[in-house]
N, C-alpha and C positions, 0 to 999 in steps of 0.2 A: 956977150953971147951966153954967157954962164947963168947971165941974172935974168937974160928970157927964158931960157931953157929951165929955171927952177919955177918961173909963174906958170908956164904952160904947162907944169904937171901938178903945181898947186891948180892951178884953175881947172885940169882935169880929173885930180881928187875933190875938187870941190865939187864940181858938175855931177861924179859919180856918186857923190855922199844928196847931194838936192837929188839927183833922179830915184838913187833909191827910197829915199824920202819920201818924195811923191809918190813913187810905185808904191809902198808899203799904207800910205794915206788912203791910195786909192783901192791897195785890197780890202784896208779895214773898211772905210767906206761901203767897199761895195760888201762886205761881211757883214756888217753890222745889219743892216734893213732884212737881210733874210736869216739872221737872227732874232729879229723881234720880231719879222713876218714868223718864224717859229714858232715861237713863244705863243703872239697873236694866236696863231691857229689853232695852239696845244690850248691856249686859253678859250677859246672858243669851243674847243669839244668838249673840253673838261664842262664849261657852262652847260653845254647842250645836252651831258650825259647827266647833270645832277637835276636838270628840270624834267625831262623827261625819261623819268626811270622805269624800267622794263616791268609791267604785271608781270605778276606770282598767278598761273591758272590757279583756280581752285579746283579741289578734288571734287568729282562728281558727288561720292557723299555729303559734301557740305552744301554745295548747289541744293540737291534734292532736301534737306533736313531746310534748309532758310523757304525753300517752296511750299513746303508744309508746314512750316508754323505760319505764313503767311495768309494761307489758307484756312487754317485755326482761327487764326486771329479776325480774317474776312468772317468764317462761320459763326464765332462769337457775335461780335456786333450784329450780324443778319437775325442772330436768336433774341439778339436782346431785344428787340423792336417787337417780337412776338409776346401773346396777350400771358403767357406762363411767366413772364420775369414778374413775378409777383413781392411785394417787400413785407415788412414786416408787421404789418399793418392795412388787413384789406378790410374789403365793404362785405357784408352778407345778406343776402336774401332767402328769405323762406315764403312761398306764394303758394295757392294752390284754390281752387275752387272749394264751396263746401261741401261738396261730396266727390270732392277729384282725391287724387295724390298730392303730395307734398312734392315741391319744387325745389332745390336749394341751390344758390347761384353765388359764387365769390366772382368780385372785380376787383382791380386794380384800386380804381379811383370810379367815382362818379361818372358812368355816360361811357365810359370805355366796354370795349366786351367782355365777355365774363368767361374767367380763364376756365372756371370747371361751373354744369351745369349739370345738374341730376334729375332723375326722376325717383323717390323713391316710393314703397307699396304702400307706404304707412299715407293713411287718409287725416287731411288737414284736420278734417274732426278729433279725432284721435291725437294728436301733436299738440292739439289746445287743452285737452282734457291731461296728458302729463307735463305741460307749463305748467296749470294751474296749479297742482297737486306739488310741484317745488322744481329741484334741479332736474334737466335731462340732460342726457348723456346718448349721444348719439355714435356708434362705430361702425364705419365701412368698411369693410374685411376683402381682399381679394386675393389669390392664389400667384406665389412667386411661378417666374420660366421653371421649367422642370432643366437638370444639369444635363439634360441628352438636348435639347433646343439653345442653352449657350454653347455646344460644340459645333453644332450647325454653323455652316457658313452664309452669311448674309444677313443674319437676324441680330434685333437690338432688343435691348432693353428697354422700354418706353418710360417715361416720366409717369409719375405715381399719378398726377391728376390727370392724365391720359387713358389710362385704365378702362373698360369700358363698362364692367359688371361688378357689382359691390354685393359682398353679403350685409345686411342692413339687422343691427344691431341697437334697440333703446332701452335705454338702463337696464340691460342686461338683457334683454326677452327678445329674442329672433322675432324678425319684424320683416320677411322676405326680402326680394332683392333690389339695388336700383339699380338704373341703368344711366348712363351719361346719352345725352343727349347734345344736339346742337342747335344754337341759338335762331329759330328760326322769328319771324314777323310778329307772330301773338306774344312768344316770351321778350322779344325785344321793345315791343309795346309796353308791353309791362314794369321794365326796368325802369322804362324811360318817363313811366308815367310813376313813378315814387323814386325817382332821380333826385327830386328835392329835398327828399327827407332822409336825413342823417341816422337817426335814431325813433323808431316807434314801432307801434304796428296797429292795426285800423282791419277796413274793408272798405273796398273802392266801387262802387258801381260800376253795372253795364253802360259802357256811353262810345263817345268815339273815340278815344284811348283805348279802350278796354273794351275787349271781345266779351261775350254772355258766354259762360260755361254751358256744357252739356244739355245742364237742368235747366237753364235760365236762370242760374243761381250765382251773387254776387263772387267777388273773388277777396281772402283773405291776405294780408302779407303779414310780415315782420321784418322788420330793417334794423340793420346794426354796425358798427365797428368791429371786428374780431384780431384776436392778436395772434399771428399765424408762427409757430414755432416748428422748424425744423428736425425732425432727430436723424432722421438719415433718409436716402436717398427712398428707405419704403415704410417709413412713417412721417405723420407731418400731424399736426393738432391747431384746431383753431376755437379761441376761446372769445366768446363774445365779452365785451369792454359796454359794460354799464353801469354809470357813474351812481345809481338808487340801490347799489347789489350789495355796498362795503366790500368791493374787491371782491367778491365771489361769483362767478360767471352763470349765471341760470341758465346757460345752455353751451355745449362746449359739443365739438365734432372732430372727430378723429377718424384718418385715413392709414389703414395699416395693410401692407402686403405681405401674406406672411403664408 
């Protein structure tokens, strides 16, 4: 009796040591999966918060400053296409009937339009007769904005070859005024008809190219290379490029705002 009575409490310390066993199997079991679902999940925000991380607004200042240089930058390229992007090296023309005015027309390049076209008093005659005689020296003078017109609101400054009236200056002796003009059919005729020629000057007859002056008198030109130098925004110098001169320009134009 003694020796059952010791297995039925061995076998029910046994039983009680396997079920707590299993019970504790079965907490951790069931512990464990919703720790790693934890984990999982915490690892999943964490993912979700490093890929998709929260914009910074920008300040309305900096919006508006990036819209306007944008803007700038649209306006530049739209200017550069226009016929004043001139480089540093243009074409010049001198035309004129022989008893008209003198013409003077810078382009770009060959065939393009011509960024500045002038009229001025001095009679073609006249401009042949101080070629011949050695260097001329031509200046077109025109009047800055007065400083009560830059306080004004809405007003610009215009680009020097924009100008529209020149005091006309030849080696030194006032020579009245020009005027800019714009490129109409007869001067576009014209360009287009000593487009081929780089360097000369001549007289083209009346024909179908080329209108009859006034008189019914032929029309003169002069064509050339000039080398167009900058000094500020209200002077600018263009010096004809003739390779028979040794470097010396027999005819040189300058444009001054002053």
């Amino acid at each position: 009796m003694a020796t059952s009575s010791q297995d039925s409490s061995s076998s029910k310390r046994h039983f009680h040591w396997t079920n707590k066993v299993a019970t504790e199997d079965t907490e951790a079991s069931s512990t464990t999966p919703n720790e790693d679902d934890k984990n999982g999940r915490s690892g999943i925000k964490t993912h979700v918060s490093l890929s998709t991380p929260r914009k910074k607004k920008l300040p309305a200042a900096a919006v508006s400053i990036a819209r306007l240089r944008s803007a700038v930058s649209s306006f530049r390229k739209s200017r550069s296409s226009l016929p004043f992007g001139l480089g540093s090296r243009v074409i010049g023309t001198l035309f004129g009937y022989r008893r008209g005015h003198v013409h003077f027309a810078l382009q770009k390049e060959a065939g393009s339009p011509p960024a500045f076209l002038v009229e001025l008093a001095t009679p073609i005659s006249g401009l042949v007769r101080e070629m011949a005689s050695g260097l001329v020296r031509i200046a077109l003078e025109c009047d800055k904005p007065k400083a009560e017109d830059h306080n004004k609101k809405g007003t610009t400054v215009v680009r020097l070859l924009e100008e529209t009236t020149w005091r006309t200056y030849c080696n030194g002796k006032k020579c009245g005024f020009a005027t800019r003009r714009d490129c109409g059919d007869r001067e576009w005729k014209i360009l287009k008809a000593v487009g081929p020629i780089s360097t000369g000057a001549g007289v083209l007859p009346a024909g179908n190219e080329v209108e009859a002056g006034p008189d019914g008198g032929e029309l003169m030109y002069m064509r050339a290379k000039f080398e167009r130098i900058v000094g500020s925004r209200d002077s600018e110098a263009f010096y004809m490029m003739n390779p028979d001169s040794n470097g010396t320009p027999e005819l040189s134009i300058y444009l001054l705002r002053v």
